[in-house]
N, C-alpha and C positions, 0 to 999 in steps of 0.2 A: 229130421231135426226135431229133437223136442224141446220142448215148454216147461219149465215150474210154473207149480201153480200157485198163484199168486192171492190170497184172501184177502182183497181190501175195501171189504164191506164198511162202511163206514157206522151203521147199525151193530157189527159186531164188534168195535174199537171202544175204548172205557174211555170217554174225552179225556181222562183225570191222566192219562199217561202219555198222554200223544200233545207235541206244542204243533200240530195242525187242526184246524177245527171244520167239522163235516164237510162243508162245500170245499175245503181247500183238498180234504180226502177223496171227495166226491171228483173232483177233477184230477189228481194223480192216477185214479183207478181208471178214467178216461182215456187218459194218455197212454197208459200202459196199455188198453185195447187197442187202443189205433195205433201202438207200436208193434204189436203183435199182428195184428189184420195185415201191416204194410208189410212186414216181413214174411208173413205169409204169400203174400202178392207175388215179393220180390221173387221169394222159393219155385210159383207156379213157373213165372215167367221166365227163369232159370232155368228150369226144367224144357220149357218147352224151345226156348231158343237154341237149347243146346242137343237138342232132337233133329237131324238131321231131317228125317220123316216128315215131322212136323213142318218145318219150317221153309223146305222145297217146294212147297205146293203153293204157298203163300206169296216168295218170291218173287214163281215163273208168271204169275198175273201181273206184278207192277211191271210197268214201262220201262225200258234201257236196264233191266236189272237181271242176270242172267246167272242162275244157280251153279251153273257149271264152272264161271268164271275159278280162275286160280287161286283169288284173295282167299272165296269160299271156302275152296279147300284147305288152306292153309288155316281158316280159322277152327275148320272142325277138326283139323289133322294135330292140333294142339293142344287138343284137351284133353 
């Protein structure tokens, strides 16, 4: 997946053209990190739930929960 990149320094913005003023910049450009980090997140954790490999080993240690079962199957046999 990628990203634009997004400039929103608030240092490099002319106050004189923007009707938001630094700190309210200063916190758009916040947001838009931690939108990007989460979906970052999300991407990792996509990835790896959807790894069979990965996510068998993890499984067969909790209690009553059995990798083999046929739901499993049916969830990796759908993607």
């Amino acid at each position: 997946m990628s990203y634009y990149q997004i400039d929103i320094n608030p240092s490099s913005i002319n106050p004189g053209y923007s009707e938001y003023n630094e700190e309210e910049l200063a916190e758009i450009a916040r947001a838009i990190e931690l939108s990007k980090r989460e979906q970052e997140d999300s991407d990792y954790i996509r990835r790896f739930v959807s790894d069979r490999n990965n996510l068998v080993p993890i499984l067969s240690q909790l209690p009553g929960v059995k990798p083999d079962d046929p739901r499993f199957e049916k969830f990796y046999t759908q993607q």
